[in-house]
N, CA, C and O atoms as a Tinker XYZ file with bonds, in Angstrom:
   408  protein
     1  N      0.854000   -1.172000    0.000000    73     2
     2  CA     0.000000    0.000000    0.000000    64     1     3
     3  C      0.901000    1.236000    0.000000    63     2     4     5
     4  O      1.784000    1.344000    0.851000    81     3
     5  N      0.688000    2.221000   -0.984000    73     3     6
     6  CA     1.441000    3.360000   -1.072000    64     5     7
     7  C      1.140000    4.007000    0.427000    63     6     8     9
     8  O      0.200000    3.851000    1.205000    81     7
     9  N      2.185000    4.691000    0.479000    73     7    10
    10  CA     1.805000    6.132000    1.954000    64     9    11
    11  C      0.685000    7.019000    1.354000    63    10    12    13
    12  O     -0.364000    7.264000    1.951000    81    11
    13  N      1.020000    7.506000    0.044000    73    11    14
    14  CA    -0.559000    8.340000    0.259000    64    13    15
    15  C     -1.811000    7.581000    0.352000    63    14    16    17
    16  O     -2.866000    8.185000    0.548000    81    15
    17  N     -1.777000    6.222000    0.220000    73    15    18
    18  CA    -3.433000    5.505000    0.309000    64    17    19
    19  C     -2.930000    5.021000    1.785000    63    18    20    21
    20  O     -3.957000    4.999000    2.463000    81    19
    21  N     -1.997000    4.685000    2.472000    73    19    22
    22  CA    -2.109000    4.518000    3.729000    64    21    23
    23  C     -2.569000    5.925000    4.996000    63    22    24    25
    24  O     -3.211000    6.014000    6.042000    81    23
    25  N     -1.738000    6.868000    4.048000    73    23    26
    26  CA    -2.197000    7.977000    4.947000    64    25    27
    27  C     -3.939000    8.447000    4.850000    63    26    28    29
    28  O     -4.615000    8.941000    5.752000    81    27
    29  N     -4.274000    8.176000    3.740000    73    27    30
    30  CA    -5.814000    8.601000    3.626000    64    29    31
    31  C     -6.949000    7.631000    4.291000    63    30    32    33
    32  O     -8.039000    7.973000    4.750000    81    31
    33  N     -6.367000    6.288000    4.209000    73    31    34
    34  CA    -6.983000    4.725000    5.372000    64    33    35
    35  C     -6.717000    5.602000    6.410000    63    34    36    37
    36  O     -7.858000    6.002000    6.644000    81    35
    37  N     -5.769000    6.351000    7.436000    73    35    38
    38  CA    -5.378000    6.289000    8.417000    64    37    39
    39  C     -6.011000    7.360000    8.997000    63    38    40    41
    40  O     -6.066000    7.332000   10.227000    81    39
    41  N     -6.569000    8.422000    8.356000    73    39    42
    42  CA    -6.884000    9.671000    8.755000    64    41    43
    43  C     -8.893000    9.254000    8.647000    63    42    44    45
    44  O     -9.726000    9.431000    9.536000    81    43
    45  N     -9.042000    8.864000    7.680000    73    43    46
    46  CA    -9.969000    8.294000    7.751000    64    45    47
    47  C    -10.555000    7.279000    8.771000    63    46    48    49
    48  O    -11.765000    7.079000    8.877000    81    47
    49  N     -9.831000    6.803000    9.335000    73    47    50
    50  CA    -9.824000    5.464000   10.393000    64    49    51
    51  C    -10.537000    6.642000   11.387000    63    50    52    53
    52  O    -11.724000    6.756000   11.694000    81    51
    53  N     -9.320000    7.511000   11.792000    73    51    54
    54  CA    -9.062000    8.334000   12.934000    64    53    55
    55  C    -10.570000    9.281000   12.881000    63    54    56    57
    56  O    -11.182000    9.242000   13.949000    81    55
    57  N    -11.104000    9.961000   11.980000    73    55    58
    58  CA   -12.261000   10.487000   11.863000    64    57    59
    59  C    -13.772000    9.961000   12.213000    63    58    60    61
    60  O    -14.656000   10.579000   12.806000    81    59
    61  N    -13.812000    8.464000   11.599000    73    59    62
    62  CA   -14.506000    7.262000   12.131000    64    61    63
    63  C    -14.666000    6.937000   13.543000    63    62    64    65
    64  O    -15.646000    6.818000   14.278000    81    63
    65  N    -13.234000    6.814000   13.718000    73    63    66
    66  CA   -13.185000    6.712000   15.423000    64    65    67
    67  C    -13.564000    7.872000   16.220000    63    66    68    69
    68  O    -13.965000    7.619000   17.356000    81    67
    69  N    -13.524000    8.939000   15.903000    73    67    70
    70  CA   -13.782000   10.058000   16.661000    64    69    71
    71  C    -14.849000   10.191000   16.175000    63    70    72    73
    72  O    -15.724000   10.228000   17.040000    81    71
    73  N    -15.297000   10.306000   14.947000    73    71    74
    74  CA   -17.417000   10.597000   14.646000    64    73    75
    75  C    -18.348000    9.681000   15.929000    63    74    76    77
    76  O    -19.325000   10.169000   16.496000    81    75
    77  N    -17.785000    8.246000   16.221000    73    75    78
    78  CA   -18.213000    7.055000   16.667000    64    77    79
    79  C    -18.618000    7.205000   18.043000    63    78    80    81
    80  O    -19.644000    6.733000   18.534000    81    79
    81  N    -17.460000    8.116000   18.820000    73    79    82
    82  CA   -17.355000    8.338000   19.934000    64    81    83
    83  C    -18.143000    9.446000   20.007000    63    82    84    85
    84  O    -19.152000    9.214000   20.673000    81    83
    85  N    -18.080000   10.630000   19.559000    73    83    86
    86  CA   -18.879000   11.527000   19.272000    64    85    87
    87  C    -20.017000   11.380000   19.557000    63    86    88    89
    88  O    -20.501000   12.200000   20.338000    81    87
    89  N    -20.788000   10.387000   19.084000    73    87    90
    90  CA   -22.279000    9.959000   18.756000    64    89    91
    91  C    -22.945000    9.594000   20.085000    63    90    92    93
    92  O    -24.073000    9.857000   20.503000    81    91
    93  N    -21.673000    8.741000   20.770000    73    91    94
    94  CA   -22.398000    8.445000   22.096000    64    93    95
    95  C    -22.125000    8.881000   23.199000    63    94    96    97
    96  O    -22.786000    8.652000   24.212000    81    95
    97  N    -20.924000    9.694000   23.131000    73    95    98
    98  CA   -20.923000   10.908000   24.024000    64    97    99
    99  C    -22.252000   12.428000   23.973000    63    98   100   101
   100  O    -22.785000   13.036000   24.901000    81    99
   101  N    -22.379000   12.576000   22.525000    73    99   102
   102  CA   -23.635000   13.392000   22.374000    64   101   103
   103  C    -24.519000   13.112000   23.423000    63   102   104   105
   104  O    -24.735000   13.720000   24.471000    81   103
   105  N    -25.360000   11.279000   22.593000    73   103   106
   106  CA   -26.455000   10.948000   22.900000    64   105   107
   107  C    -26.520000   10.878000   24.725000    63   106   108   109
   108  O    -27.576000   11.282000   25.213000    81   107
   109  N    -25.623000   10.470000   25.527000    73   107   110
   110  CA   -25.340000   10.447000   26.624000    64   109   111
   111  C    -25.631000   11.761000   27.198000    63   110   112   113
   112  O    -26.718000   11.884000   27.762000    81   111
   113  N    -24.954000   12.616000   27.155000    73   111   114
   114  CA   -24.938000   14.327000   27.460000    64   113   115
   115  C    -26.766000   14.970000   26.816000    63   114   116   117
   116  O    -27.612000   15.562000   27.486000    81   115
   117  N    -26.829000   14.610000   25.531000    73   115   118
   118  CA   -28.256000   15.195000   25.575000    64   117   119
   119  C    -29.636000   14.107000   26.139000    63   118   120   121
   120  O    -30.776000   14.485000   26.409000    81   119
   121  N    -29.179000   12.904000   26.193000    73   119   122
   122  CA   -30.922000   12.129000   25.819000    64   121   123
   123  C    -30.156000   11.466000   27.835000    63   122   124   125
   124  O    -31.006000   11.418000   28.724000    81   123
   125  N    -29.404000   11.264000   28.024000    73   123   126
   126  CA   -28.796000   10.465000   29.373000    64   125   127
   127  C    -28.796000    8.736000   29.364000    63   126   128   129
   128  O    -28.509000    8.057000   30.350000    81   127
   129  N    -29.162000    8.224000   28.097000    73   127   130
   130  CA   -29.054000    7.469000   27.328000    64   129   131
   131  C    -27.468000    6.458000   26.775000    63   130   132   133
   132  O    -26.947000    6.592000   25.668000    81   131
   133  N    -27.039000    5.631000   27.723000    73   131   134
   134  CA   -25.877000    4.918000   27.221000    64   133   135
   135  C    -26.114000    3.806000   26.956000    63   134   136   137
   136  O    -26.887000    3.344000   27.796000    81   135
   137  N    -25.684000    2.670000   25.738000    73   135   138
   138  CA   -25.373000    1.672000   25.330000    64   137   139
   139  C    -23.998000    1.535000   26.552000    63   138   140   141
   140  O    -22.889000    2.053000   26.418000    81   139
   141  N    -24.188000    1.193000   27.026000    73   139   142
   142  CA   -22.757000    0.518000   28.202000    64   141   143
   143  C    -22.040000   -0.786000   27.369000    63   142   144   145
   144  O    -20.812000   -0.837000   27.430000    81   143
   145  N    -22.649000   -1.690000   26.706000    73   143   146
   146  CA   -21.824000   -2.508000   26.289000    64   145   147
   147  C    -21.313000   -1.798000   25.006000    63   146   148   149
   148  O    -20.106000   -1.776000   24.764000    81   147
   149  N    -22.243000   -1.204000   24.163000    73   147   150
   150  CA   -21.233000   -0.767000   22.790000    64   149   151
   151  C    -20.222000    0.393000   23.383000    63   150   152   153
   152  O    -19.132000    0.458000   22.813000    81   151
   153  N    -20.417000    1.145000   24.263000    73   151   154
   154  CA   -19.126000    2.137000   24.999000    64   153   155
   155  C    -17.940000    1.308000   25.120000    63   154   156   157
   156  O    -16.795000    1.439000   24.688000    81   155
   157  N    -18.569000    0.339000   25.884000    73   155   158
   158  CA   -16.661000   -0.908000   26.489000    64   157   159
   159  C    -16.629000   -1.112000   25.344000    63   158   160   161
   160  O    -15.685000   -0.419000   24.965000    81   159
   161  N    -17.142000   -1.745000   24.271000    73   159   162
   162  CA   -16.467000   -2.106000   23.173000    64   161   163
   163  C    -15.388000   -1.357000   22.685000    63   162   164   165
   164  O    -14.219000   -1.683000   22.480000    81   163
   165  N    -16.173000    0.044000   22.484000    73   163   166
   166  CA   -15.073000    1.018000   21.830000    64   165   167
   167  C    -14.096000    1.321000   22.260000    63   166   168   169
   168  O    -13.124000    1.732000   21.625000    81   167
   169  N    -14.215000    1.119000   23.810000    73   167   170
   170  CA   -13.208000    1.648000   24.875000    64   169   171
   171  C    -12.006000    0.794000   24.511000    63   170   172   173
   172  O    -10.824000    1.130000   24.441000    81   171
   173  N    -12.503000   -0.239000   24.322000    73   171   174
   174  CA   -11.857000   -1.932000   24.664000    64   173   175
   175  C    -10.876000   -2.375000   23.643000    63   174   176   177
   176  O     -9.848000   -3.051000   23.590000    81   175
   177  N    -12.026000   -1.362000   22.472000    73   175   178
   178  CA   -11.074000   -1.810000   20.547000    64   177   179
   179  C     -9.501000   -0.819000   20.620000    63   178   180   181
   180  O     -8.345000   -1.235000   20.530000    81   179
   181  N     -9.926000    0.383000   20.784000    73   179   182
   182  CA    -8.827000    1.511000   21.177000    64   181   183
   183  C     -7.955000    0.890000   21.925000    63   182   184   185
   184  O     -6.917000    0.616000   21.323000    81   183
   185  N     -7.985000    0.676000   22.654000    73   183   186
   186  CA    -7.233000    0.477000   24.122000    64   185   187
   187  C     -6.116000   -0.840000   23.336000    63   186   188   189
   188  O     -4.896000   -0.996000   23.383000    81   187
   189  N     -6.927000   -1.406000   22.830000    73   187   190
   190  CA    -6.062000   -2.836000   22.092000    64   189   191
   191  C     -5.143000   -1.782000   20.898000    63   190   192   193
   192  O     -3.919000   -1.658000   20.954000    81   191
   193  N     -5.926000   -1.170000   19.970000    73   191   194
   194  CA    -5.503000   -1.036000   18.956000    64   193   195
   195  C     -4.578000   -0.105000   18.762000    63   194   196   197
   196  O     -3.583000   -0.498000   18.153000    81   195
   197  N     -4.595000    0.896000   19.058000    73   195   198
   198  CA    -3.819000    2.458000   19.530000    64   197   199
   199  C     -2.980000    2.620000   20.282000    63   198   200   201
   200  O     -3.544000    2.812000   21.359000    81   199
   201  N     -1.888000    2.671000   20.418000    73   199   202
   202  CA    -0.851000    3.027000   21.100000    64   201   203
   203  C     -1.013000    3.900000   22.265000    63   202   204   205
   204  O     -1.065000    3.810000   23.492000    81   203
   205  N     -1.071000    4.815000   21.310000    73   203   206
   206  CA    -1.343000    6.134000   22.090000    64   205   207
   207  C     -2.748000    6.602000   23.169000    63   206   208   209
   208  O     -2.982000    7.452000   24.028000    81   207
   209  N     -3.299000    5.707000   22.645000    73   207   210
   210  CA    -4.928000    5.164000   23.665000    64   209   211
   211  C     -4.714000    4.205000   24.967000    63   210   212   213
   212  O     -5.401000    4.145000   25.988000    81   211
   213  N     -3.409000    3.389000   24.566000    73   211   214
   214  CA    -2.842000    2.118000   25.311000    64   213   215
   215  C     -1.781000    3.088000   26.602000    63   214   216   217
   216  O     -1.677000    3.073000   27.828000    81   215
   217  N     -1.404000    3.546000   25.920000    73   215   218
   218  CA    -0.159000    4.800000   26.625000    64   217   219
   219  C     -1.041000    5.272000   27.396000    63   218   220   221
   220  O     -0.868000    4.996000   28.583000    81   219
   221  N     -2.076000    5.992000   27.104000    73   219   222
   222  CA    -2.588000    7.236000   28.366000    64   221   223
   223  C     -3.706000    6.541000   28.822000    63   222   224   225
   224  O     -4.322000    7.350000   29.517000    81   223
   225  N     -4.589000    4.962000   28.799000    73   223   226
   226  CA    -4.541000    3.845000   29.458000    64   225   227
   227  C     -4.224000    3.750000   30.938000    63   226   228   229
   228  O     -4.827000    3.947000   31.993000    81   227
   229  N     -2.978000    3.353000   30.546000    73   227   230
   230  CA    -1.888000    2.744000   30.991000    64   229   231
   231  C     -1.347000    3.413000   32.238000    63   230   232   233
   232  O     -1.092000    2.838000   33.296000    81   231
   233  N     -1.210000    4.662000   31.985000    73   231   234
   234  CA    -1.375000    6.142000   33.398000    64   233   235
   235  C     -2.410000    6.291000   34.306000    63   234   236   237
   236  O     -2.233000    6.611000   35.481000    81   235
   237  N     -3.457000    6.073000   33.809000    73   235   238
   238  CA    -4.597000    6.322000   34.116000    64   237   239
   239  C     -5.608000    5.020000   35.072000    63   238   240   241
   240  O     -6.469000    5.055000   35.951000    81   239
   241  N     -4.890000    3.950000   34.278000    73   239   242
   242  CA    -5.416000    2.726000   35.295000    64   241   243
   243  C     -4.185000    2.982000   36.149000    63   242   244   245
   244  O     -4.706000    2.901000   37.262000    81   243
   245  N     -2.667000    3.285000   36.416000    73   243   246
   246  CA    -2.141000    3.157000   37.300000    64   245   247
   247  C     -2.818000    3.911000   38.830000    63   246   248   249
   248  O     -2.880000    3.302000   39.899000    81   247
   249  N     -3.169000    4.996000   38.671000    73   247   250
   250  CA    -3.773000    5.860000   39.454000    64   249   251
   251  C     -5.271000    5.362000   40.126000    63   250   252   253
   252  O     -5.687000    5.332000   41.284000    81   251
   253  N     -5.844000    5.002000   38.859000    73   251   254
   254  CA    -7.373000    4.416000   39.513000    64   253   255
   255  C     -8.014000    3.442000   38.802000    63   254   256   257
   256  O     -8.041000    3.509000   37.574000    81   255
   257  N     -8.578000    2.473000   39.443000    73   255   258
   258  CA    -8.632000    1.461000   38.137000    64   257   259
   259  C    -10.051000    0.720000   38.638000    63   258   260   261
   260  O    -10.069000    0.081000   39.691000    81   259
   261  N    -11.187000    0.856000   37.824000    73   259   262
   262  CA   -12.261000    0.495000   38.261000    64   261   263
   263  C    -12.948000   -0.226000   37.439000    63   262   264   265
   264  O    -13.398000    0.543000   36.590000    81   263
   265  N    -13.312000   -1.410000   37.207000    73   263   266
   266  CA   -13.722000   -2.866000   35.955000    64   265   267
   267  C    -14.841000   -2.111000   35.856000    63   266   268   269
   268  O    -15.522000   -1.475000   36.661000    81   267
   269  N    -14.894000   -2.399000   34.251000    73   267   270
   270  CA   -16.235000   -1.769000   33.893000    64   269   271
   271  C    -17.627000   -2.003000   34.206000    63   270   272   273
   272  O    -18.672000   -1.382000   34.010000    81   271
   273  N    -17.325000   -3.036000   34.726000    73   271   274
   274  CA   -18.895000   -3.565000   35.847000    64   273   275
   275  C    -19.431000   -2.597000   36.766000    63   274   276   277
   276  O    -20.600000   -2.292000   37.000000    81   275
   277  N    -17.908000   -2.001000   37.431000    73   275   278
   278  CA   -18.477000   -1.209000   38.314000    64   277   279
   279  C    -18.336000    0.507000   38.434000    63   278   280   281
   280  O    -18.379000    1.263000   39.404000    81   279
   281  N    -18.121000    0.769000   36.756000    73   279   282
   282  CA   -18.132000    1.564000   36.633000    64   281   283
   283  C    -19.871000    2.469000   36.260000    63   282   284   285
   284  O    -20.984000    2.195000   35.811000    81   283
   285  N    -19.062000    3.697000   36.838000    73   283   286
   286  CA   -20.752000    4.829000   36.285000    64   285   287
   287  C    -20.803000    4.638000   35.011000    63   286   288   289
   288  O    -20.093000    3.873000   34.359000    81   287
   289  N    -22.124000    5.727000   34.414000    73   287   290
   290  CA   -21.972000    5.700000   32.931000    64   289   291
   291  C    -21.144000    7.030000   32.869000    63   290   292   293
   292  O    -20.912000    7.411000   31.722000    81   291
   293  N    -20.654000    7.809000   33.891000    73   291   294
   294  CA   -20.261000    9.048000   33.459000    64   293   295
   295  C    -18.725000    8.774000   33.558000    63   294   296   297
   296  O    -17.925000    9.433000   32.894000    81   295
   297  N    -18.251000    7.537000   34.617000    73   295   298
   298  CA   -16.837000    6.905000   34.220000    64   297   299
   299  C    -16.381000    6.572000   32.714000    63   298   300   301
   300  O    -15.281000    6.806000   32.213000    81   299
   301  N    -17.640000    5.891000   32.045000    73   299   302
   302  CA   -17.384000    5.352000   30.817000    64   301   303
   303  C    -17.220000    6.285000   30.123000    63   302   304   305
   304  O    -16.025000    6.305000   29.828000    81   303
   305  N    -17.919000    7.379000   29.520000    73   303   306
   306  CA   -18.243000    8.177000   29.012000    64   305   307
   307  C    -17.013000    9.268000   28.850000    63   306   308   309
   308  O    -16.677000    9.869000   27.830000    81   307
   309  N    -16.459000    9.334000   30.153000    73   307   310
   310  CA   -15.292000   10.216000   30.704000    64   309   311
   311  C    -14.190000    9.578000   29.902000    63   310   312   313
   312  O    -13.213000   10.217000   29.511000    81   311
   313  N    -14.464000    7.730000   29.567000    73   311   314
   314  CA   -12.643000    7.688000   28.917000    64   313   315
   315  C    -13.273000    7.472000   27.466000    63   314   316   317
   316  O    -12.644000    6.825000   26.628000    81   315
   317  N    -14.345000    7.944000   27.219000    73   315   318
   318  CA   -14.722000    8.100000   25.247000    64   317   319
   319  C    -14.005000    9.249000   25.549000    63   318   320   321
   320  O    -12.882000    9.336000   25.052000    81   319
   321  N    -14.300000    9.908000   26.066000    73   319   322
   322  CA   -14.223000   11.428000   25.844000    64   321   323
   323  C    -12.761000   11.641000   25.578000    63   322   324   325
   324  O    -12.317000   12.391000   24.709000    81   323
   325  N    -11.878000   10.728000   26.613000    73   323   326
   326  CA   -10.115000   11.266000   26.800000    64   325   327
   327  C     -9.938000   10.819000   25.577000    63   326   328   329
   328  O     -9.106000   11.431000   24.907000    81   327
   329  N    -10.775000    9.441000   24.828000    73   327   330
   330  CA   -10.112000    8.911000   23.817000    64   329   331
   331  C    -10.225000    9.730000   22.026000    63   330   332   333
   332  O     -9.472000    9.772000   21.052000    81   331
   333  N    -11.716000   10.316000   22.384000    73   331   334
   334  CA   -12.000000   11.015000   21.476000    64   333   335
   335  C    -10.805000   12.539000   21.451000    63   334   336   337
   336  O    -10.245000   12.983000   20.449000    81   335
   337  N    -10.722000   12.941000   22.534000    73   335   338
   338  CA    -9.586000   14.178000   22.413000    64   337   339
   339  C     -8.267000   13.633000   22.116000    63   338   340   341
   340  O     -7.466000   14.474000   21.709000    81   339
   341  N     -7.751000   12.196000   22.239000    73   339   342
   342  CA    -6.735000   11.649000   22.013000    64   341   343
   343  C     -6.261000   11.783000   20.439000    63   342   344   345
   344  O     -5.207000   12.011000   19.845000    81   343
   345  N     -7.636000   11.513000   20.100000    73   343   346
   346  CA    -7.823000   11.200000   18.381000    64   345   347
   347  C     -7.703000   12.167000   17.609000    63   346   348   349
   348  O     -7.076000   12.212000   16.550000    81   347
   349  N     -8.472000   13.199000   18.267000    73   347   350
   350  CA    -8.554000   14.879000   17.566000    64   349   351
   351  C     -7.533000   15.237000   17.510000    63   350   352   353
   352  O     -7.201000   16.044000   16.642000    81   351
   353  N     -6.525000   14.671000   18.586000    73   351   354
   354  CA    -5.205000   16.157000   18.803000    64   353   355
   355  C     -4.046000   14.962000   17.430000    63   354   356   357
   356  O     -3.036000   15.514000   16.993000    81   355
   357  N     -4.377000   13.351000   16.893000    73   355   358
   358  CA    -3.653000   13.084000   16.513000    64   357   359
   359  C     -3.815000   13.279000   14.893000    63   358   360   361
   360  O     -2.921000   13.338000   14.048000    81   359
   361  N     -5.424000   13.370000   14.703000    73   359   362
   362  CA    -5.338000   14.472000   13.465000    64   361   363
   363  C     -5.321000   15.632000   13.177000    63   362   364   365
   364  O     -5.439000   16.043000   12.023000    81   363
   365  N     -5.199000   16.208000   13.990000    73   363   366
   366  CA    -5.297000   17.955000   14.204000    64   365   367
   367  C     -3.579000   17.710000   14.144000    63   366   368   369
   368  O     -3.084000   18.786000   13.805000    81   367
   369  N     -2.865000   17.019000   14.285000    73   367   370
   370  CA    -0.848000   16.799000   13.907000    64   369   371
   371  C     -1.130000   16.334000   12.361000    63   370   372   373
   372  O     -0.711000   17.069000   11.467000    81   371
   373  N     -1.895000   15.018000   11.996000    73   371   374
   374  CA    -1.564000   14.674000   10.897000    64   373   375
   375  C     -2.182000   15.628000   10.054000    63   374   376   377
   376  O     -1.817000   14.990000    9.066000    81   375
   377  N     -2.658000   16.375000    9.664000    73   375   378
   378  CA    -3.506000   17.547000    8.669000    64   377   379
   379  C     -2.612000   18.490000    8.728000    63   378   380   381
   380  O     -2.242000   18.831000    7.605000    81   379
   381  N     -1.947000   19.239000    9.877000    73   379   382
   382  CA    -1.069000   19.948000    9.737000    64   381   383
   383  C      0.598000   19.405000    8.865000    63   382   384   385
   384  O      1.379000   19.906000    8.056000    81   383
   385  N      0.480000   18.194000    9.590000    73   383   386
   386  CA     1.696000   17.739000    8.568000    64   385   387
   387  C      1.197000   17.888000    7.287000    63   386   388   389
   388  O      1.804000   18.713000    6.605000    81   387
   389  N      0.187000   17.278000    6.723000    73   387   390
   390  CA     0.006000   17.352000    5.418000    64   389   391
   391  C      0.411000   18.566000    4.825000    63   390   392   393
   392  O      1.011000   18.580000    3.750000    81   391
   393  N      0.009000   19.997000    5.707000    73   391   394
   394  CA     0.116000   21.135000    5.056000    64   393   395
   395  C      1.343000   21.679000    4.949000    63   394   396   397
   396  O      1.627000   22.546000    4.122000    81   395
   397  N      2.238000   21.127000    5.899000    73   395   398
   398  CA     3.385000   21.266000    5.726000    64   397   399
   399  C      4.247000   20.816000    4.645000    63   398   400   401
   400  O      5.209000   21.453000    4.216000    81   399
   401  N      3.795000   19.519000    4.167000    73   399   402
   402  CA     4.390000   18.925000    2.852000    64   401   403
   403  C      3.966000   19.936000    1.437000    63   402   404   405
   404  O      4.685000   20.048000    0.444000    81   403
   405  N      2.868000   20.493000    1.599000    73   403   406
   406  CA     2.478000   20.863000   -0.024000    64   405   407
   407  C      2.832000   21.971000    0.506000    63   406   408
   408  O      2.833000   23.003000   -0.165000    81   407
């Protein structure tokens, strides 16, 4: 796969993932409304898949660490949220790189 079709999979991925989270952080905040199992999922896919999701994880259970059983919905909700700003700040770098190249 060339870098420019990997970079456009990748930014694309990253937009997906953050629209995704988006949706049920909204619906949560306006309707009070959580899917709790599709949240861990997402929580769960990131956390595997992302480094950088795995990294600030990884800090964060050191400090406090509560199984999602017995977590609130506003616990859950709280690490869409870190993960969704995780995501933003890593395309809000890759877009600027882009602009830097042309």
């Amino acid at each position: 796969m060339s870098n420019l079709i990997k970079d456009a999979f990748d930014k694309a991925s990253l937009i997906k993932d953050i629209n995704e989270r988006n949706g049920i952080i909204l619906n949560y905040q306006k309707y009070g409304s959580l899917d709790r199992n599709e949240a861990i999922r997402k929580i769960q896919e990131l956390r595997i898949n992302d480094k950088d999701i795995a990294a600030a994880t990884a800090v964060n259970l050191a400090v406090s660490s509560t199984p999602f059983n017995q977590s609130t919905n506003d616990q859950i909700v709280g690490e869409l949220v870190m993960q969704r700003n995780i995501l933003q700040a890593k395309l809000i770098k890759r877009q600027a790189e882009e602009n830097n190249e042309h």
